[in-house]
N, C-alpha and C positions, 0 to 999 in steps of 0.2 A: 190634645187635651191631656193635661196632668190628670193621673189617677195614681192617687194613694192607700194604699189595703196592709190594714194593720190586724196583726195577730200575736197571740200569746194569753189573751183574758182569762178570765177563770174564777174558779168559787177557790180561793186558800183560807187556814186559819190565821187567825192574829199570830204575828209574829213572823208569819211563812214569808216568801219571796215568790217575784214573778220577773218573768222578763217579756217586755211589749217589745213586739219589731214593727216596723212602717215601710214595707216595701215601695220604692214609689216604679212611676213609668219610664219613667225618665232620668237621665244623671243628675243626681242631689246635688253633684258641684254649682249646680247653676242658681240651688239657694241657700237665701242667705237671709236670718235665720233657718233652721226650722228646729220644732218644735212638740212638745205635747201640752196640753189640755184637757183639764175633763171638767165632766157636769156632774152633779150628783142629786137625787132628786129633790126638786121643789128650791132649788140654787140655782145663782148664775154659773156660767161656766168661768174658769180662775184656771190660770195660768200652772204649768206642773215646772217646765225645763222649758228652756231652749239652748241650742248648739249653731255658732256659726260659720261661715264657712271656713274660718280659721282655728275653726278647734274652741273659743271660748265657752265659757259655761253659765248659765244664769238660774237659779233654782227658789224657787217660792220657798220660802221660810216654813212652813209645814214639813217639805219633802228633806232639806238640805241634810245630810249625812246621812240619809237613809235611800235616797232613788240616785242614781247614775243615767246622764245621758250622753251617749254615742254615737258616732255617726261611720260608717264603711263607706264612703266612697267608689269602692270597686264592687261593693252588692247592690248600691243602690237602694241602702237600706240604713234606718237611723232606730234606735234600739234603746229602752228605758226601764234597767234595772231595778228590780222596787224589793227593797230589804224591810225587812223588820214592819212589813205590812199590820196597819191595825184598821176596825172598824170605817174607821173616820175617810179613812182610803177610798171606800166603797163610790164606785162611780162610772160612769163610761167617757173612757179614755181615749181621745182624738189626736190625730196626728195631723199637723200644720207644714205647710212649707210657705215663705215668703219667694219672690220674684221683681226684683227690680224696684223693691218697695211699694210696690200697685199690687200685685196682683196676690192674691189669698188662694191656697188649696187644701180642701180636707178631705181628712178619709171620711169612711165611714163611722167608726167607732170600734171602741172592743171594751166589752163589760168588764169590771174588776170587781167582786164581792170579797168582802173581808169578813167572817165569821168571828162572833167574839168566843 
C-alpha cells in the first residue's frame, strides 16, 4: 500500500514562504504524474502543480511564478515551494501520486493559512 505524509503547513503572513514535502512509501519513480492539490473551505478542490516523471512542470495559473514543484527521486520525496504567499493561498494542501494511469494516491493533507 502506497502511503504518502506530507509536511511543512503552517499559519505564515502575506507575502511569507512555505515549503510542503510529500514523503511517499515507496520510490516516486514509479509515478507519473505526481502532484499537489488543495481545498479551501466551502470549494472544490483545484489543482496547484504537478511534476512528471521526467522532470516537466504544470501549474495552475493562480500559483505560476510564485510556487515551485520538485521532485528527489533518491528521498522519495516531492516538495512545493510557495513564494509570496497571500490570503487567497489559505487551504489544506494534498499530495497526489498517479500509477499506471488507474490508480490514485493521497496523503493526508497539510494546512496552509495565510494571514493578511
Amino acid at each position: 500500500q502506497v502511503q504518502l505524509v506530507e509536511s511543512g503547513g503552517g499559519l505564515v503572513q502575506a507575502g511569507g514562504s512555505l515549503r510542503l514535502s510529500c514523503a511517499a512509501s515507496q520510490s516516486i519513480s514509479r509515478f507519473n504524474p505526481m502532484g499537489w492539490y488543495r481545498q479551501a473551505p466551502g470549494k472544490q478542490r483545484e489543482l496547484v502543480a504537478t511534476i512528471t516523471s521526467g522532470g516537466s512542470t504544470n501549474y495552475a495559473h493562480s500559483v505560476k511564478g510564485r510556487f515551485t514543484i520538485s521532485r528527489d527521486n533518491a528521498k522519495n520525496t516531492v516538495y512545493l515551494q510557495m513564494n509570496g504567499l497571500n490570503p487567497e493561498d489559505t487551504a489544506v494542501y494534498s499530495c497526489n501520486a498517479v500509477l499506471y494511469d488507474i490508480y490514485n494516491y493521497w496523503g493526508q493533507g497539510a494546512q496552509v493559512t495565510v494571514s493578511s
